[in-house]
C-alpha positions in Angstrom: 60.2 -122.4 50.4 59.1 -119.1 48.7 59.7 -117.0 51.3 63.1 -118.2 52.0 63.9 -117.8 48.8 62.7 -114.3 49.0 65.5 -114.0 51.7 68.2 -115.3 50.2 67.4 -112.9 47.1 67.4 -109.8 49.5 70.8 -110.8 51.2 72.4 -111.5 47.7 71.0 -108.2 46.9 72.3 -106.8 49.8 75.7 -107.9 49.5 76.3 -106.4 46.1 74.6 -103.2 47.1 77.3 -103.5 49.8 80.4 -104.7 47.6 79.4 -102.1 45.0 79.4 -99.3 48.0 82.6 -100.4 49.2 84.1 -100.5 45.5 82.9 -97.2 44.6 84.5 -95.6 47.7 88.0 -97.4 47.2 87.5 -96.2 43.9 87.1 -92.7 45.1 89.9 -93.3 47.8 92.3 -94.1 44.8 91.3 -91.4 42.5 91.3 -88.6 44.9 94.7 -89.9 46.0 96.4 -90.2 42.8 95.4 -86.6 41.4 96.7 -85.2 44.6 99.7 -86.9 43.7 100.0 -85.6 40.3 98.6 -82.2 41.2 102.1 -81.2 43.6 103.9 -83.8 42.1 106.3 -80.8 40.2 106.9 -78.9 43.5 104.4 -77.1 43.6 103.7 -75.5 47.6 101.1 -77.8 49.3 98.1 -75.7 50.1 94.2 -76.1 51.5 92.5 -75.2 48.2 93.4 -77.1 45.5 93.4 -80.0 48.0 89.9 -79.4 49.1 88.8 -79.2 45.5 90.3 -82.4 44.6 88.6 -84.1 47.5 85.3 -82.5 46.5 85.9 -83.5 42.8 87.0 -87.3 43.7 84.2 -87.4 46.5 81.8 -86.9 43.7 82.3 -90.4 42.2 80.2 -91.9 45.1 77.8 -90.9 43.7 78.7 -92.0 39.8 76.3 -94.8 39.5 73.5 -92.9 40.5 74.8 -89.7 38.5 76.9 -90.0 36.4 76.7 -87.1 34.1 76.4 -84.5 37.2 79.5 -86.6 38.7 81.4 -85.5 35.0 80.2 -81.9 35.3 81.7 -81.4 38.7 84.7 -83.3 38.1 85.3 -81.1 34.9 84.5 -77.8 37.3 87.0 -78.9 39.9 89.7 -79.4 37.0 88.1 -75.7 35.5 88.5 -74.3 39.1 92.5 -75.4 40.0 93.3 -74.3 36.2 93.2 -70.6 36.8 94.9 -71.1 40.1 98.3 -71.7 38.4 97.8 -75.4 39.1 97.9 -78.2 36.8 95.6 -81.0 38.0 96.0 -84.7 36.2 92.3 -84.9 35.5 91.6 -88.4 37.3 88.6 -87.7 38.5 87.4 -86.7 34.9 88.7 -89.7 33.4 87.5 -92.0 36.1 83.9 -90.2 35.5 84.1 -90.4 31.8 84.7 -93.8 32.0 81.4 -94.5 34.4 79.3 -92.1 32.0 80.4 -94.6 29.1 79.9 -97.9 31.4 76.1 -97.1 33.0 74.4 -94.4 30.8 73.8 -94.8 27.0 75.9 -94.8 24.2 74.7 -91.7 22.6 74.5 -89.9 26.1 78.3 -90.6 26.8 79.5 -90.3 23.2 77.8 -86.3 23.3 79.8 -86.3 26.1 83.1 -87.1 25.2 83.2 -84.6 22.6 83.3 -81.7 25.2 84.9 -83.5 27.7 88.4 -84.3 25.4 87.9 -81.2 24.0 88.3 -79.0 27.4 91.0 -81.9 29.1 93.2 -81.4 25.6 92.8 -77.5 25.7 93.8 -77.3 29.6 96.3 -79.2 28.6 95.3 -81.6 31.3 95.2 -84.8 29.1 94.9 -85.6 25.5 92.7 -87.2 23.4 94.0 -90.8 23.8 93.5 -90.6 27.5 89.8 -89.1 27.2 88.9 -91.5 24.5 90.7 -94.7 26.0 88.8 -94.0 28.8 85.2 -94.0 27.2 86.3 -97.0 25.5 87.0 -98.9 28.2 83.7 -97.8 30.2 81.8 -98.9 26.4 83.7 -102.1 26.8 82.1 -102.9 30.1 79.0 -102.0 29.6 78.4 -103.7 26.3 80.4 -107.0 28.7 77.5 -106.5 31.5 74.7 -106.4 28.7 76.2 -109.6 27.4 75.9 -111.6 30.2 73.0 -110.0 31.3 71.3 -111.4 28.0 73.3 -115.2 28.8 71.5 -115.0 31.9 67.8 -114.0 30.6 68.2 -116.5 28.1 69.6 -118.9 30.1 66.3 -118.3 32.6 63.8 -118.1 29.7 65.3 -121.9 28.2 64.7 -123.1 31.7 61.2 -121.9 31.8 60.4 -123.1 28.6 62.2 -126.4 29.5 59.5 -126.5 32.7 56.7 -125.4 30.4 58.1 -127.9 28.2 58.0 -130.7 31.2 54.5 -129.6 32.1 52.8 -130.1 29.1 54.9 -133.5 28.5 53.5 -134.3 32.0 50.2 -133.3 30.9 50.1 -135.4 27.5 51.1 -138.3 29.3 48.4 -138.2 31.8 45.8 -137.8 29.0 47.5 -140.5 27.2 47.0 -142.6 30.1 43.6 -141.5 30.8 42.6 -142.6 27.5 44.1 -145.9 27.3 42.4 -146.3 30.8 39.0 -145.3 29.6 39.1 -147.7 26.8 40.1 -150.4 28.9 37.6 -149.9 31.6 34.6 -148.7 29.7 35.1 -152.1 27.5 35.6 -154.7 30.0 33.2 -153.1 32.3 30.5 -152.9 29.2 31.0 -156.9 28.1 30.9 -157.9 31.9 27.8 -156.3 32.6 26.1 -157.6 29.4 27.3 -160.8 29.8 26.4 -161.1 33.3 23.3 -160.0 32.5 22.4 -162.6 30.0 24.2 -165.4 31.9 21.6 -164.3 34.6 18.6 -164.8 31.8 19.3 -168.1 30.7 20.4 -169.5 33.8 17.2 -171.3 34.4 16.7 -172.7 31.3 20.2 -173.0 29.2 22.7 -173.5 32.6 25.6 -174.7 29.8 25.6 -171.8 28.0 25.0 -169.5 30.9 28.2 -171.0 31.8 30.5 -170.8 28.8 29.0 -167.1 28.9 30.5 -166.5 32.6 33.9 -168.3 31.6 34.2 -165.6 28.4 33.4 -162.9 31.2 36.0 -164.5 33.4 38.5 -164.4 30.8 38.0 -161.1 29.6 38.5 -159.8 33.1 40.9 -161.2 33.8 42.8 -159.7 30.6 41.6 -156.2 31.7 42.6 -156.6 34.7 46.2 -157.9 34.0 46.1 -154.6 31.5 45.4 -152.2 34.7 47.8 -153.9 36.6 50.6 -153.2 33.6 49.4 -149.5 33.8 49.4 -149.1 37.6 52.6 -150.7 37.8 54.5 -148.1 35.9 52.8 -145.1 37.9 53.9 -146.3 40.7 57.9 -147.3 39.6 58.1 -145.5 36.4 61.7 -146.6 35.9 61.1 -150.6 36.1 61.1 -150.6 32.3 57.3 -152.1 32.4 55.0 -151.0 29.1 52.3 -149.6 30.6 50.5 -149.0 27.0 48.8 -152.0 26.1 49.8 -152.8 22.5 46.9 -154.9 20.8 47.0 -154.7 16.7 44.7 -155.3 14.0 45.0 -158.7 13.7 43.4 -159.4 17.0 40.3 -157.4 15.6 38.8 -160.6 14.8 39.2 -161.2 18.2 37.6 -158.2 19.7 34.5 -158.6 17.3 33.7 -162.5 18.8 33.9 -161.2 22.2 31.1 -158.3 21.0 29.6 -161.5 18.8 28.7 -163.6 22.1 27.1 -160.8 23.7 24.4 -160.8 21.2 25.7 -158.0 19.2 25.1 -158.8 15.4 28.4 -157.1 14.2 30.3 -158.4 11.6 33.8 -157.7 10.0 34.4 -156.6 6.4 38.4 -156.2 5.5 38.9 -154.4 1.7 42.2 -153.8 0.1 45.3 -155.1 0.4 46.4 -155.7 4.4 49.3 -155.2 5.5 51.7 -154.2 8.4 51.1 -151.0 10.2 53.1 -148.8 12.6 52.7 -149.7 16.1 50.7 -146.7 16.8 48.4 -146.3 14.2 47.3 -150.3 14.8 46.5 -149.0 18.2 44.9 -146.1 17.0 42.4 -148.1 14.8 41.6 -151.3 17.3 40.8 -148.6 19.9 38.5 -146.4 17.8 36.8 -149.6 17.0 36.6 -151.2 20.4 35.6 -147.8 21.4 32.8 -147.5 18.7 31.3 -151.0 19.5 31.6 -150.4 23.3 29.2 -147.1 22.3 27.0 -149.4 20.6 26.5 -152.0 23.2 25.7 -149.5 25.5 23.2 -147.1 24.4 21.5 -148.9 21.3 19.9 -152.7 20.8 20.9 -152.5 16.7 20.0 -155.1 14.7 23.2 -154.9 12.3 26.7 -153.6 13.5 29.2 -153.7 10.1 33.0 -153.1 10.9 34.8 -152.1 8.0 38.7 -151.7 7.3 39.6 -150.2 4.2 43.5 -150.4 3.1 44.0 -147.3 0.7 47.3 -146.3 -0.7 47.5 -143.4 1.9 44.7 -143.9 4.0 43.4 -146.7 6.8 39.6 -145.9 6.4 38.0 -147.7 9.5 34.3 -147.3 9.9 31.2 -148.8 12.2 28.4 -148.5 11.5 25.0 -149.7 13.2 21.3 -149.0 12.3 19.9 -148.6 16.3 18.1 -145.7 15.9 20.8 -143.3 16.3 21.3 -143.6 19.9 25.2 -144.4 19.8 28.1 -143.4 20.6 27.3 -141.1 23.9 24.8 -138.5 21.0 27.9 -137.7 19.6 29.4 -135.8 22.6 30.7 -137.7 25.2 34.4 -138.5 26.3 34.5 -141.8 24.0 33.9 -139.6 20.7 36.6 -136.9 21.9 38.9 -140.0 22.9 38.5 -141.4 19.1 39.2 -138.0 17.4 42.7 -137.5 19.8 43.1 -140.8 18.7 42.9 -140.3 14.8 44.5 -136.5 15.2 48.0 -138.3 17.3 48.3 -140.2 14.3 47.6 -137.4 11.7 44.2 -138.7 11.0 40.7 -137.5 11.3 37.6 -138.9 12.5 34.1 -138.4 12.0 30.9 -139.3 13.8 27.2 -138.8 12.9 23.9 -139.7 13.1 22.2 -141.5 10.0 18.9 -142.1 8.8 18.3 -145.5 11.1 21.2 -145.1 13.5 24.9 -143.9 13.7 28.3 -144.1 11.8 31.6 -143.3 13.1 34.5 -142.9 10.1 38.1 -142.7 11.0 40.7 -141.9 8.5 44.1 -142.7 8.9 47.3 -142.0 7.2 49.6 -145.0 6.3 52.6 -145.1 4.3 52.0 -144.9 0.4 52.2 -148.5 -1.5 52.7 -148.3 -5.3 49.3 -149.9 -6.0 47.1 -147.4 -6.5 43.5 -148.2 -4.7 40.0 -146.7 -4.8 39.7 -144.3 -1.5 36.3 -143.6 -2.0 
């Protein structure tokens, strides 16, 4: 794809290199023409020299792109040459090259120009000054055209490369997004399977009942994970079948999430201070993650012997915190993908989060912004 790009870039370029080449010689063509015209157009005999110098003079705008200034000079010194000859040349070919000078050179290089320029056509009373000046602005007027839509068409490339760069990162936040979301799923379910299995397979011999119960709560929380997967993997693959791939559990299911943590053994408990009330959407998702997250840490990598949950309702803040005393052991030490995960978490929603070890084991302390209430509550 690339390299026929390439080639359809070099035969663009080629056909205006060829259009231009073809233009400039008409161009020439005309010129030469019409000065001849006006050069014997009063009678005067028809001879080889001022015809040859006129040719020269107009033959010289091939080359105006390239040169334009030298392309003036000669144009002037074939007007300079017929002038002494008793003939009175029309000065098209200086016009024409004034013109070019003003279109592809400079302002200040074709404005230093002029000035000689009208001053030698008015004196040789070749042309006067409206002529010499119209024709500068005109060659001003196209130049300062060509810049314009030269700049339209930079811009117009930069805003689609930002508009890529712009897709990309999208792209790239949405991925991470649902990276997260499928870490948190995953790392949970699989964590309270395997430690229920686990202690189903302990007390089978002795307590079958509750060995079973135990396996039914693993069933069921499978089969919830699993249905939560399937929601995600069904909107990569059709992304426009309208399906919520984000799972949206809220605060009030907390309760919830801490029985399930409850029946694996985990002595965790759930403190609620201030006044509750309705969050946004996100920030509720925010908070139950960072805790399922946190207690997911816990029953991992630490056998504590108090887990405490707290959710604080501030005026401006959602303070959510757990805490455990297993020796300081959770949480991955403080540097694994579930602690980066909480902080994006709290930072999406304008939040912070912090996570430390303590004297007996580790706290994790998110702080979220809600919308002020006219209460006004301790946030300390």
């Amino acid at each position: 794809m690339n390299a026929l790009l390439r080639r359809i870039r070099a035969a663009y370029g080629l056909a205006v290199a060829r259009r231009s080449a073809l233009f400039d010689l008409a161009l020439a063509t005309i010129t030469t023409g019409v000065e001849i015209g006006l050069l014997f157009d009063d009678g005067t005999p028809v001879a080889v020299t001022p015809i040859a110098v006129t040719v020269l003079a107009g033959s010289a705008l091939l080359a105006r792109r390239r040169a334009p200034l030298t392309v003036l000079v000669v144009a002037c010194a074939g007007a300079a040459v017929l002038v002494p000859l008793g003939y009175s040349p029309g000065g098209a070919p200086v016009v024409v090259a004034l013109a070019s000078l003003a279109d592809l050179r400079e302002r200040s290089v074709s404005v230093a120009a002029l000035v000689p320029t009208a001053l030698f056509l008015q004196s040789a009373s070749i042309s006067s000054l409206p002529v010499s000046i119209g024709a500068w602005a005109l060659g001003s007027y196209l130049q300062t055209r060509r810049r314009y839509t030269r700049a339209l068409e930079d811009r117009a490339a930069t805003l689609e490369r930002e508009r890529e760069q712009l897709d990309q990162i999208a792209a790239q936040r949405e991925r991470t997004s649902i990276a997260r979301e499928l870490h948190d799923i995953v790392a949970h379910s699989v964590t309270v399977t395997l430690i229920g299995v686990r202690g189903a397979r302990d007390i089978l011999p002795t307590e079958p009942r509750v060995a079973a119960e135990t396996l039914e709560r693993v069933e069921v929380n499978a089969e919830q994970s699993l249905a939560e997967l399937r929601r995600i993997l069904g909107l990569l693959r059709t992304p426009d079948n309208g399906a919520q791939w984000r799972p949206q559990p809220s605060l009030d299911r907390l309760d919830e999430l801490v029985s399930e943590y409850r029946t694996t053994g985990m002595p965790v408990r759930l403190e609620i201070t201030g006044t509750a009330r309705p969050l946004a959407g996100g920030l509720e998702l925010s908070a139950y993650r960072i805790v399922e997250e946190a207690l997911t840490n816990v029953l991992k990598h630490t056998d504590p012997t108090r887990v405490a949950v707290t959710l604080h309702y501030g005026r401006t803040h959602l303070r959510v915190t757990v805490e455990d005393d297993g020796g300081g052991g959770g949480a991955e030490g403080g540097g694994g993908h579930g602690i980066r995960g909480m902080r994006e978490r709290a930072a999406v929603t304008g939040g912070s989060l912090d996570a430390r070890r303590t004297a007996d084991g580790f706290v994790v302390t998110a702080r979220l912004p809600v919308a002020e209430i006219g209460e006004v509550e301790d946030e300390a």
